[in-house]
C-alpha positions as CSV (number, residue, x, y, z in Angstrom):
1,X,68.3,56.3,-31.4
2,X,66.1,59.5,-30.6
3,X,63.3,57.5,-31.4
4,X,63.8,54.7,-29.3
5,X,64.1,57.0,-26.1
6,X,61.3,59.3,-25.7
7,X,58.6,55.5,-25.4
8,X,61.1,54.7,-23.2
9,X,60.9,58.1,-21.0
10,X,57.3,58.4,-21.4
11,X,56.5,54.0,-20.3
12,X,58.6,55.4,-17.3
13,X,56.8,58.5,-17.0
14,X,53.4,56.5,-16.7
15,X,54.5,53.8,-14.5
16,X,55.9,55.9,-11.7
17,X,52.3,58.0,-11.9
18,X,50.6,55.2,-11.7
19,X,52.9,54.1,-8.5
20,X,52.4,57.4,-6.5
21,X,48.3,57.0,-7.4
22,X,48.5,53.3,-6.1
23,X,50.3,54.8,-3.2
24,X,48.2,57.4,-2.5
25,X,45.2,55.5,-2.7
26,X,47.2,53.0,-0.1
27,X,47.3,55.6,2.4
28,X,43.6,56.7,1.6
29,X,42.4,53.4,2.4
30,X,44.5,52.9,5.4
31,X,43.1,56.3,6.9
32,X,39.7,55.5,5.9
33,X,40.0,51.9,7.7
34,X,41.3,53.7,10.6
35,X,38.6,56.2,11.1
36,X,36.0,53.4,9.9
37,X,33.4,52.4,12.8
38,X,30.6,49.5,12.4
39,X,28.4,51.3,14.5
40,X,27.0,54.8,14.5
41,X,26.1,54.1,18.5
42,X,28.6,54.4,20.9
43,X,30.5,52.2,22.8
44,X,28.3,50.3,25.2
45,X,24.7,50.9,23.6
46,X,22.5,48.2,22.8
47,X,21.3,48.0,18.6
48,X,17.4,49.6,19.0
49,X,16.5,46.6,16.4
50,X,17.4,43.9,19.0
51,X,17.0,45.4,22.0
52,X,15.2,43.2,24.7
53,X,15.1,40.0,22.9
54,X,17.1,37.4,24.7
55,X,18.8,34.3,23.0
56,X,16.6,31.1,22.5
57,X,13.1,30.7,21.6
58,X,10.9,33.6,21.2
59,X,7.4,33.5,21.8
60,X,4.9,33.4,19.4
61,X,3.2,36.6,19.0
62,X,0.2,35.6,18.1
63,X,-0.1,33.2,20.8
64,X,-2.3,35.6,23.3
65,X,-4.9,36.4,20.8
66,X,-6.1,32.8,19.6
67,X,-8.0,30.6,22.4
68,X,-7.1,27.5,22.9
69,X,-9.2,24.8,21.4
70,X,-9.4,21.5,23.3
């Protein structure tokens, strides 16, 4: 019977550390998410990459250098 106890013990053992490490891990990632921003502007800024560029067509920007030919 001795034998048969101390797996038993240790499969226990190993299980409830990997529990707590899930857990842990749980809050970790629930702190991170809560911390987490998209943007590293703040609230209200316009993105530098798309500033000034309004929905719809663009205009060609090669359009002013070519002449027109008839």
């Amino acid at each position: 019977m001795a034998n048969r106890t101390r797996p038993t013990l240790e499969k226990r053992a190993k299980e409830r550390a990997r529990q707590d490490k899930r857990k842990q891990k749980d809050e970790r990632r629930l702190t991170a998410k809560g911390t987490k921003t998209n943007s590293p502007r703040g609230e209200g800024e316009e993105d530098p990459d798309i500033a000034g560029i309004v929905p719809g067509p663009q205009p060609l920007p090669w359009d002013d250098e070519e002449e027109e030919v008839v």
